[in-house]
N, C-alpha and C positions, 0 to 999 in steps of 0.2 A: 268493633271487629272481633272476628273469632281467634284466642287465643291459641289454637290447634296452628302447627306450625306449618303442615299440610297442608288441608285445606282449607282454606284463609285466603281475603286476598294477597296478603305480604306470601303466601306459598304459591299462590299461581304469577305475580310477579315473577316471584326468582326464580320459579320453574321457566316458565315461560323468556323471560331475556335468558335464560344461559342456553336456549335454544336459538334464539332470534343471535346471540353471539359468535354460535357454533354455524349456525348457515351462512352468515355474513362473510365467513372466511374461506366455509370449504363449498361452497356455490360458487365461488367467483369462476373458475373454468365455464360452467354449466352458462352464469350470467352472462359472459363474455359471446358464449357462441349463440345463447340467444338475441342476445345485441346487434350481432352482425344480422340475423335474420329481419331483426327489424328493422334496423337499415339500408339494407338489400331489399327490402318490401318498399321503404319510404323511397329512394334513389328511383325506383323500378315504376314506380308511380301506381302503388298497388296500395289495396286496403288490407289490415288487420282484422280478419274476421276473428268474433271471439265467442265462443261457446261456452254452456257449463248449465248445468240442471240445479234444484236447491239451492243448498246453503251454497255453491259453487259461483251463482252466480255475482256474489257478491265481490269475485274475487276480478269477472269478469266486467264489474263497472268501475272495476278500480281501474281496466284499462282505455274503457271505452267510453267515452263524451265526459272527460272530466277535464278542470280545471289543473293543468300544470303535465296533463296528459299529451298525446300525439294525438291530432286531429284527423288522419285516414285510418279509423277503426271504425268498428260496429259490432253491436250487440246482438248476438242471435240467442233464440230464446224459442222454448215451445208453445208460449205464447202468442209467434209467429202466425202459427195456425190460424188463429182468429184476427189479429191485426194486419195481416198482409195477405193469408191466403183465404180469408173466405168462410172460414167454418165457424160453425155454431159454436157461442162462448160455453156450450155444453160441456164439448170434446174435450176441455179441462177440465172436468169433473172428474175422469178414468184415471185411481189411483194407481194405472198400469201403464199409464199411457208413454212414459219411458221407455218402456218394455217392448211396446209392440216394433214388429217389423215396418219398417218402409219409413219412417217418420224423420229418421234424418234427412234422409235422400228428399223428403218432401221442402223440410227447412231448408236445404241448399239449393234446393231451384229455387224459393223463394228468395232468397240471399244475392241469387243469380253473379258471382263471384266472377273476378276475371283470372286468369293464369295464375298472373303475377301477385294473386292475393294469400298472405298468409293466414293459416289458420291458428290459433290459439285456444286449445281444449283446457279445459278445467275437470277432473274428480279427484274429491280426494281418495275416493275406493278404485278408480280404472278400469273399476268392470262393468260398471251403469252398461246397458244396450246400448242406450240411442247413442252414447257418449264415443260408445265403440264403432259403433256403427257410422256414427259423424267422421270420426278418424278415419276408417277404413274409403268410406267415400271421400274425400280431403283427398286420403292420398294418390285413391284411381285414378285423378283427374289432375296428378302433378303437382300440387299444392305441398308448399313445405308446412311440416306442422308441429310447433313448440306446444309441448303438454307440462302440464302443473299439476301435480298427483304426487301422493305421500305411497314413497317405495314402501316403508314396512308395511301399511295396509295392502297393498296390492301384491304383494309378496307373498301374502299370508292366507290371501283368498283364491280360490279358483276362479279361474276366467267362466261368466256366465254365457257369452256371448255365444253364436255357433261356432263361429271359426276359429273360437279358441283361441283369441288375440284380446290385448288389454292392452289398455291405453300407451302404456309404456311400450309396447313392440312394436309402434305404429310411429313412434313419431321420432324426430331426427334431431331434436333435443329435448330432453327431461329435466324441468326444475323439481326436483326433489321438496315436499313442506316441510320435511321434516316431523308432521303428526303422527303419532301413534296409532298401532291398528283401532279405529272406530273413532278415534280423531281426540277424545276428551282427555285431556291430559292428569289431572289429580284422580289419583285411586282413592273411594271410599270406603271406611272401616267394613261395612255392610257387604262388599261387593257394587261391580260398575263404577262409573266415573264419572266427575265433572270437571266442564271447565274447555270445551272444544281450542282447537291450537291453530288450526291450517287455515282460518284467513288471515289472521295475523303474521301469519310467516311466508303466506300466500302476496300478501300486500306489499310487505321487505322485497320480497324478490323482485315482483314487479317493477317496484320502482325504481330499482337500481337495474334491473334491464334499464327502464325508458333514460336513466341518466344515463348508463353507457352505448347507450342509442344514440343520443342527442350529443356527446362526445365521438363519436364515430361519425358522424352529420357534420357536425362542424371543423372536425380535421380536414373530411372531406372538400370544405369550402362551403358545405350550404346549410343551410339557415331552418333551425328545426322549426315544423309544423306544428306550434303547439298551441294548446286553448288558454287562453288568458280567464280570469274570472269575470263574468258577465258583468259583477256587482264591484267593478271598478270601472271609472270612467273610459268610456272608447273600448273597453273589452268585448261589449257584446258586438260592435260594427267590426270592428278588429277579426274577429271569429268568424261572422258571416262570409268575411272577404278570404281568408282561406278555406273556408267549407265549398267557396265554389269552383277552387279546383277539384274537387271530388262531384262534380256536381251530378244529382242520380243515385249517387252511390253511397251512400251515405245513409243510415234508417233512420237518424232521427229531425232530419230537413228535409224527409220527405211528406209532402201538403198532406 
C-alpha cells in the first residue's frame, strides 16, 4: 500500500468514516422524517418508487428488491424504455438521453404509480433533467418525495433544468450524502480527485431510514414487509407470499 498518508487506502479510510461518523449523528432529524414517509407509504398500502440515473442507481438497489430491504419498492430506471415500454434497445445509445424532454413523464406512465406511492430520487449533482424532471412530475400528481443528493454539489452548480428547480426544491425531505462537489473525495497532488464518497454515505442513510421504518412499523403493531435472503431455506417461498400483496405492482414479478 502507498505510504502517502493522503491518498492511500488507510487516507480514504479515515477520510471517509469521519464522514460516515459525522452523517450518522447530524442526519438523524432528516432520517427520522424520512422514516415516517416510509412508513406512511407501507401503512397506506403504497409502493416506494425509486429513481436515479448512473452511478445513482446504485444507491437505488440498495433500496429496492434486496435482501433485508422493504418489499413494496421498485426500481425505475431509463432502461424502462426498452424493458417495459417498447423501444428499440437503440434509444440507449443517446449519450443525451437524460437530457432530453418528456422522458420522465414517459418512465412514470410506465411505472403507472398509485397516489399513495412514494417517490425516492437519487443525484448526487440535483440537477440531471430527467432527475428534475422526474421530481417535478412526482410532485404534480401529489406524490410525496424523499430525495438523496449531496448539498455542497448542488449548491455549487446552477440549476440546468428549465424551470430552474433542483432536486432539492422539489422534495419534502433531503438526505444530505455528504459528498463533495463532483463527489471524489481525496485531492491529488496533480490536480482532480479520487476516491468517489456518495454511495457509501448514500447506503448509511438508507439503511438506517429502513431500520427507523421498520421501528415505526412495529410500534405501530405491524409487522415489517421485509425480503428474507432467497439463499436461506423458506426465503424464497416466504418472499413470494408477501410480493403478492403488491401483486402488479411490483417490476421485478412481473412475467
Amino acid at each position: 500500500m502507498s505510504d502517502d498518508p493522503a491518498v492511500s487506502a488507510s487516507g480514504f479510510a479515515r477520510e471517509s468514516l469521519a464522514v460516515l461518523q459525522n452523517i450518522t449523528g447530524a442526519a438523524q432529524p432528516q432520517v427520522a422524517s424520512a422514516a415516517e414517509l416510509f412508513a406512511e407509504c407501507v401503512t397506506n398500502n403504497g409502493v416506494i418508487q425509486t429513481f436515479g440515473t448512473g452511478h445513482s442507481q446504485a444507491t437505488v438497489m440498495e433500496i429496492a428488491g434486496r435482501a433485508g430491504g422493504l418489499v413494496p419498492t421498485n426500481r425505475l430506471s431509463i432502461a424502462d424504455l426498452v424493458l417495459f415500454g417498447g423501444e428499440d434497445p437503440a434509444v440507449l445509445d443517446d449519450l443525451l438521453l437524460e437530457r432530453r424532454p418528456g422522458i420522465a413523464e414517459r418512465l412514470y406512465a410506465l411505472a403507472a404509480p398509485r397516489p399513495e406511492d412514494l417517490f425516492v430520487i437519487v443525484s448526487n449533482s440535483g440537477v440531471n433533467s430527467v432527475i428534475v424532471e422526474m421530481a417535478l412530475h412526482a410532485k404534480g400528481r401529489g406524490h410525496r418525495i424523499l430525495a438523496i443528493t449531496s448539498l455542497a454539489h448542488t449548491d455549487s452548480v446552477p440549476a440546468t433544468h428549465p424551470s430552474g428547480r433542483k432536486l432539492a426544491d422539489l422534495a419534502d425531505v433531503v438526505l444530505d450524502n455528504a459528498a463533495p462537489r463532483g463527489d471524489a473525495l481525496l485531492p491529488l497532488p496533480a490536480g482532480g480527485a479520487v476516491c468517489a464518497l456518495s454511495t457509501l454515505t448514500a447506503v448509511m442513510l438508507v439503511q438506517m431510514v429502513v431500520a427507523e421504518a421498520a421501528a415505526l412499523l412495529i410500534a405501530a403493531g405491524q409487522r415489517p414487509p421485509v425480503y428474507v435472503s432467497a439463499n436461506v431455506p423458506g426465503g424464497f417461498e416466504g418472499n413470494l407470499e408477501l410480493e403478492q400483496r403488491y401483486e402488479g405492482r411490483l417490476r421485478r414479478t412481473a412475467s
